[in-house]
C-alpha positions in Angstrom: 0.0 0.0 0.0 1.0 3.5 -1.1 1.9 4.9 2.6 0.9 8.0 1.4 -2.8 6.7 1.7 -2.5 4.3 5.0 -2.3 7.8 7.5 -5.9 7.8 7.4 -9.8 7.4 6.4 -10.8 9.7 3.3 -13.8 8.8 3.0 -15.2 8.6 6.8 -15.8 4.9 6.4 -12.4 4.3 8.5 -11.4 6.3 11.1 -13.8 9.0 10.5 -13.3 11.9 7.7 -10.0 12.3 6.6 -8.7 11.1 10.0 -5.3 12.3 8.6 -3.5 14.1 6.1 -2.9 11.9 2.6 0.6 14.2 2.7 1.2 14.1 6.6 5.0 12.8 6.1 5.4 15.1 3.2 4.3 18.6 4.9 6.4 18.1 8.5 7.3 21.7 8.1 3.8 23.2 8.5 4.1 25.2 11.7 3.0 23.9 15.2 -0.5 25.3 15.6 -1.4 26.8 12.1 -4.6 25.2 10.2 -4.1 26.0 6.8 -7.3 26.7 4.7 -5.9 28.6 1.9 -5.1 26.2 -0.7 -7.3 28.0 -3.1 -4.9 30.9 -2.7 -1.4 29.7 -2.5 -0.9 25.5 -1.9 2.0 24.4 0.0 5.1 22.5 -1.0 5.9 19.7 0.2 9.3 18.7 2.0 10.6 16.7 -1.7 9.8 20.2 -3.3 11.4 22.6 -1.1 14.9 20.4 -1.2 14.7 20.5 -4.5 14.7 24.3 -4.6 17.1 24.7 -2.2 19.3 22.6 -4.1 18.8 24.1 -7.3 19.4 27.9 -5.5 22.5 26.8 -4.0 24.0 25.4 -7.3 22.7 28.4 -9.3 24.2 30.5 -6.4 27.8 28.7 -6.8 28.5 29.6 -10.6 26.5 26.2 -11.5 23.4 26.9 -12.6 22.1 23.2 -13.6 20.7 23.7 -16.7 20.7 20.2 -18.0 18.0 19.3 -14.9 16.1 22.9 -15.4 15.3 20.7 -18.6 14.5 18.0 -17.0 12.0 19.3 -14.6 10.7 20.8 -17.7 9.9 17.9 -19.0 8.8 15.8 -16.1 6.4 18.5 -15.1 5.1 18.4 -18.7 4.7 15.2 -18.6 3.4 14.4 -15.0 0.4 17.2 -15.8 -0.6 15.1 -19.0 -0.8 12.1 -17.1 -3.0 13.8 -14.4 -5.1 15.5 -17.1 -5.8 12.3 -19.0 -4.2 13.6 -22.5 -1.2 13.1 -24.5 2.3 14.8 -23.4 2.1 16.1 -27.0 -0.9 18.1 -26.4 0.4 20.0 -23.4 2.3 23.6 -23.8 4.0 25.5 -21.0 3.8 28.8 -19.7 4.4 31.7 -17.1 1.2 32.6 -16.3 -2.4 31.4 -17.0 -3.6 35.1 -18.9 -0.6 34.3 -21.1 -1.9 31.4 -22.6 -5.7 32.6 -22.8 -4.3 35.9 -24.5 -3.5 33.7 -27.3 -6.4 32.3 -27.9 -7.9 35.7 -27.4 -5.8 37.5 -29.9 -7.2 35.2 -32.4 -10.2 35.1 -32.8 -11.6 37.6 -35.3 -13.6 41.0 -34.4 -17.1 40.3 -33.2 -16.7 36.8 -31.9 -19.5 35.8 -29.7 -17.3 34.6 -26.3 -19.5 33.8 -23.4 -18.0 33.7 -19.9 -19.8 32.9 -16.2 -20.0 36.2 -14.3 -17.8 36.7 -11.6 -15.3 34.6 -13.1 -11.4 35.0 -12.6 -10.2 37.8 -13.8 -7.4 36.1 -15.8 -9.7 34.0 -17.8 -12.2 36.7 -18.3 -9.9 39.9 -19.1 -7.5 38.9 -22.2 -11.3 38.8 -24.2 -12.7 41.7 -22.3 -9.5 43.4 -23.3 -9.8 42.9 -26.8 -12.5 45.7 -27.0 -14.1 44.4 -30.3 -15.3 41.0 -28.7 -19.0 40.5 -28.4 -18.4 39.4 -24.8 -21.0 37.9 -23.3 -20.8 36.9 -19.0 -24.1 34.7 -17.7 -24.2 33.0 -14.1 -22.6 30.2 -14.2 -25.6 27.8 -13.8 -27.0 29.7 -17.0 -23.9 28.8 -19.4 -24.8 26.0 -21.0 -28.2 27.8 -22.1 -26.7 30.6 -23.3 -24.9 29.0 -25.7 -26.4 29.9 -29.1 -25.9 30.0 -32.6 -22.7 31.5 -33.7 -21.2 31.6 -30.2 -17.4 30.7 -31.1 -16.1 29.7 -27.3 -17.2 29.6 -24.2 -14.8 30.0 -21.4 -15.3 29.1 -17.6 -13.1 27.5 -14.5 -14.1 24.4 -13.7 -14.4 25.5 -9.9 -14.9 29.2 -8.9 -12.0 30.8 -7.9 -14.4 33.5 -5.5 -17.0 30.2 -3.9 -15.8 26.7 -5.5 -18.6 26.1 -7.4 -17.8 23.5 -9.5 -19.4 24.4 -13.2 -21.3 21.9 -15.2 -18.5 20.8 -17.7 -20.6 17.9 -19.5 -23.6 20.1 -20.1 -21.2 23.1 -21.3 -19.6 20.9 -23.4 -23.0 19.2 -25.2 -24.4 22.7 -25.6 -20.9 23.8 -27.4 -20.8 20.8 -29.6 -24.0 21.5 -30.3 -23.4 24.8 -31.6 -20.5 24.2 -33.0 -18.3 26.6 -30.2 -15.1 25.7 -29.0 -14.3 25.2 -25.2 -11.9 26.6 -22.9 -11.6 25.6 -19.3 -9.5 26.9 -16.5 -8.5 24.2 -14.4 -6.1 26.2 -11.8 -8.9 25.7 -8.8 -9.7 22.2 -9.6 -6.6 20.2 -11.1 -4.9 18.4 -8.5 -8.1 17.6 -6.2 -11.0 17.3 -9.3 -10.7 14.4 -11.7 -10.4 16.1 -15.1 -9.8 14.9 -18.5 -8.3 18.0 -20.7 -9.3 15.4 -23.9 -12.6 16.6 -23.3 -12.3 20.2 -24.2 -10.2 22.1 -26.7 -8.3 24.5 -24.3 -7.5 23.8 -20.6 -5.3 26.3 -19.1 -3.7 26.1 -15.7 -1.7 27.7 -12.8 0.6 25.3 -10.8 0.6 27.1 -7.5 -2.9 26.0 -5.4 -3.9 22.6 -5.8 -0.9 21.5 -7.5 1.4 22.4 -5.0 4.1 24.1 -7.0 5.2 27.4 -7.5 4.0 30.5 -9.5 5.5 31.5 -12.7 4.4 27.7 -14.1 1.5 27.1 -16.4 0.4 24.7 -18.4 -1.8 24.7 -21.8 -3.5 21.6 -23.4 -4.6 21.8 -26.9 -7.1 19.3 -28.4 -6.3 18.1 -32.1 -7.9 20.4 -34.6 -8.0 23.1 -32.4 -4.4 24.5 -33.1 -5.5 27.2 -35.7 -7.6 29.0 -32.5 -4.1 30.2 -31.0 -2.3 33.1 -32.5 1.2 32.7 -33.4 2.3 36.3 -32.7 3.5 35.1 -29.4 5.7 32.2 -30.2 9.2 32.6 -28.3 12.3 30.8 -28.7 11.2 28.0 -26.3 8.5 27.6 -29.4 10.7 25.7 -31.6 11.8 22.3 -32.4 14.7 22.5 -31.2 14.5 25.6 -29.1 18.6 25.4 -28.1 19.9 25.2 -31.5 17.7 27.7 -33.2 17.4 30.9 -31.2 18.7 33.6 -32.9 16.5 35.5 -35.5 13.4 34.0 -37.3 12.7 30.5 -35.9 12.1 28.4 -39.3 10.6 25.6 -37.6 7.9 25.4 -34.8 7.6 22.5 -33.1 5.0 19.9 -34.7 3.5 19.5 -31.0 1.6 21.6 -28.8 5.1 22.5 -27.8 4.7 25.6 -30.5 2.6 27.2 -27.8 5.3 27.0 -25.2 6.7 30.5 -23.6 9.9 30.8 -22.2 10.2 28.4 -18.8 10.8 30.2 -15.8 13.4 27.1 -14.2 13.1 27.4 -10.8 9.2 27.3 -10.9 9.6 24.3 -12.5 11.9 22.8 -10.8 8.9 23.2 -7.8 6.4 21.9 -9.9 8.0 19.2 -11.5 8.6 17.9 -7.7 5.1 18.6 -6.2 4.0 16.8 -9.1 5.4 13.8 -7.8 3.9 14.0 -4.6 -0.4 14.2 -7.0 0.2 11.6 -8.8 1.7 9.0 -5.9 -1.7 10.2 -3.7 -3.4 10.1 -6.7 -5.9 12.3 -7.3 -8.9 10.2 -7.3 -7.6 9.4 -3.1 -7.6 13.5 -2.8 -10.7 14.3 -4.1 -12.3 11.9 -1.6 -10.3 13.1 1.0 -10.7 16.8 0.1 -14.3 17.1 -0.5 -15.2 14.7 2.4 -13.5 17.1 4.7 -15.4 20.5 3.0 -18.9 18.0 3.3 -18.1 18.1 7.4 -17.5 21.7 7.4 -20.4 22.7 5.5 -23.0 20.3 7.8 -21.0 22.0 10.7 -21.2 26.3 10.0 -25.2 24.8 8.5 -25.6 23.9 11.9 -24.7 27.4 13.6 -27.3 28.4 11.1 -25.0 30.0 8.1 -25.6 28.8 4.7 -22.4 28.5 2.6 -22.8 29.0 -1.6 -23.4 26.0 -3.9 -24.5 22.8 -3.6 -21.1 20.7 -2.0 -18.8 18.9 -4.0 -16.0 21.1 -3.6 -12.8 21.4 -1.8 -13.5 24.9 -1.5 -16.7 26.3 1.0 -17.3 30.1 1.1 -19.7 31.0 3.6 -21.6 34.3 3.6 -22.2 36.3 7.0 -19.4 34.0 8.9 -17.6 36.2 11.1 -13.6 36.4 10.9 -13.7 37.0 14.9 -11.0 35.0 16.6 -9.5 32.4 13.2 -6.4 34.5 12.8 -5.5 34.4 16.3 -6.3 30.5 16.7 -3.5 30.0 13.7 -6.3 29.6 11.4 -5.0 30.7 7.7 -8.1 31.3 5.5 -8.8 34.3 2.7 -11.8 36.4 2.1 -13.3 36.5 -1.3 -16.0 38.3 -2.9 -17.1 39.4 0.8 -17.2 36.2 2.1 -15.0 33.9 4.2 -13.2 31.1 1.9 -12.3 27.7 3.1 -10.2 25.2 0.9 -9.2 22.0 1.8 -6.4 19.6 0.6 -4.6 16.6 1.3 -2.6 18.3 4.3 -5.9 19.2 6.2 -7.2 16.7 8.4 -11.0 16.4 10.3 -8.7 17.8 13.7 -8.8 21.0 11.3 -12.4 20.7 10.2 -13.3 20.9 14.5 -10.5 23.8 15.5 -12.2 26.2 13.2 -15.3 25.1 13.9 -14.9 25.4 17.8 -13.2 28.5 17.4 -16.6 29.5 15.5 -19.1 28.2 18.2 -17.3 30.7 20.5 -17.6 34.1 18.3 
């Protein structure tokens, strides 16, 4: 057995929910004391990731920059997000930042595209169209999406899981209605890959930020491209990293992009990578099927528990993430609670670190305010 998965119950059939931590050997470092709940802002790295950063710093640091395993991590992080996205490595592009790659397919598609968006959606998703200023931008609640999709609509763009209350969006249905209509997808995956079983097969853009439920580090994104779709990405932005053989042809016009989603690829930012490629490690061993079991049965107890001091938190469940309108702030900080407020409301995450002894400190340190 993976001893990863024999700390404890994730499903509250053993033990009780999420008895313990998936990662508890990996994340010794957490401070005596602090409940972290802020996955959906910043994850935490594991012990394997921050060795390997400090070990890549210090070599950088003394005239040896290792740029052979900068490569490397490259392409094990690559290749590790395929697997966890169900799609060939070949389909998957790299990245800085997740408005980087949507600006791309943004800047393609021609004036007066019909682009349809879920209101209150993150900003990074939402903004590269909006910015566009001859887009006929169109943003719906996100329960509404998949009705809105009409005639002549050319993409429709949503995270799978709000950034602002963890609402998961209705992929299938979105998808059917697109295919329907003959509009492309585009799904932003940075709140849900790495606790929500995804396939990136399914759609014909997923974009993604490393640093929440991945674990790893920002300045790392990743881009999957479905066959076919290629000619929905401008080609304006293709660095040096963009060709074949990005070390051997970097100096003036590249001649030959690479034949792969790999064409898509910015410039790697190595240390990030480095982190990611690591943290990586640590998903797929758990798995993510194990976390998403572990993750959502935790969020499940804290939802019946702030329901039964009479709150009532958004959505239906399902998520890792709970945001709970009304919930006072009134004591968390000073119990070590780490949480974040979004869109007005307090914002829970939880991930394979968190355990149900986290679940009861907040909610004692609630019953009290």
């Amino acid at each position: 057995m993976n001893p990863l998965l024999s700390t404890g119950a994730t499903d509250g059939t053993d033990g009780g929910v999420g008895a313990a931590g998936l990662g508890d050997g990996a994340f010794a470092a957490i401070a005596p004391g602090t409940t972290y709940l802020n996955t959906a802002t910043m994850g935490l790295p594991p012990a394997r990731t921050a060795e390997a950063l400090h070990l890549a710093v210090d070599d950088c640091a003394a005239g040896r920059p290792p740029l052979d395993r900068y490569e490397a991590a490259v392409g094990a992080a690559r290749a590790s997000f395929a697997r966890l996205l169900s799609t060939p490595v070949e389909r998957v592009a790299i990245g800085s930042t997740v408005s980087a790659s949507v600006g791309k397919i943004a800047a393609r598609l021609p004036a007066g595209s019909d682009v349809l968006v879920a209101d209150g959606d993150f900003s990074s998703l939402v903004n590269p169209f909006a910015g566009r200023g001859d887009l006929a931008l169109r943003s719906v609640p996100l329960a509404n999406l998949a009705a809105e999709v009409r005639p002549g609509t050319a993409l429709v763009a949503v995270s799978a899981v709000q950034s602002a209350d963890g609402r998961v969006a209705d992929l299938p249905a979105i998808r059917a209605a697109a295919a329907a209509h003959g509009a492309r997808t585009l799904v932003d995956a940075t709140q849900a890959a790495g606790w929500l079983p995804l396939s990136a097969s399914d759609d014909d853009y997923v974009v993604c930020g490393s640093f929440k439920w991945l674990l790893g580090a920002h300045g790392v994104s990743f881009l999957t491209v479905r066959p076919g779709s290629e000619d929905g990405l401008s080609p304006a932005f293709a660095g040096w990293y963009a060709g074949d053989d990005p070390w051997a042809e970097c100096y003036g016009p590249i001649t030959r992009l690479a034949a792969t989603a790999r064409q898509f690829d910015g410039s790697p930012a190595y240390l990030g990578f480095v982190a990611a490629a690591a943290s990586l490690t640590l998903i797929e061993e758990v798995g993510v099927e194990a976390i998403h079991r572990h993750d959502v049965a935790l969020a499940t107890a804290f939802r019946g528990g702030v329901e039964a001091l009479g709150y009532s938190p958004i959505g239906e469940g399902g998520s890792a993430i709970v945001s709970v309108p009304g919930l006072p702030a009134a004591g968390l900080a000073e119990a070590g609670v780490v949480l974040s407020e979004r869109a007005g409301n307090l914002r829970f995450a939880f991930h394979l670190y968190n355990t149900s002894a986290d679940v009861e400190r907040v909610l004692a340190v609630l019953r009290t305010a």
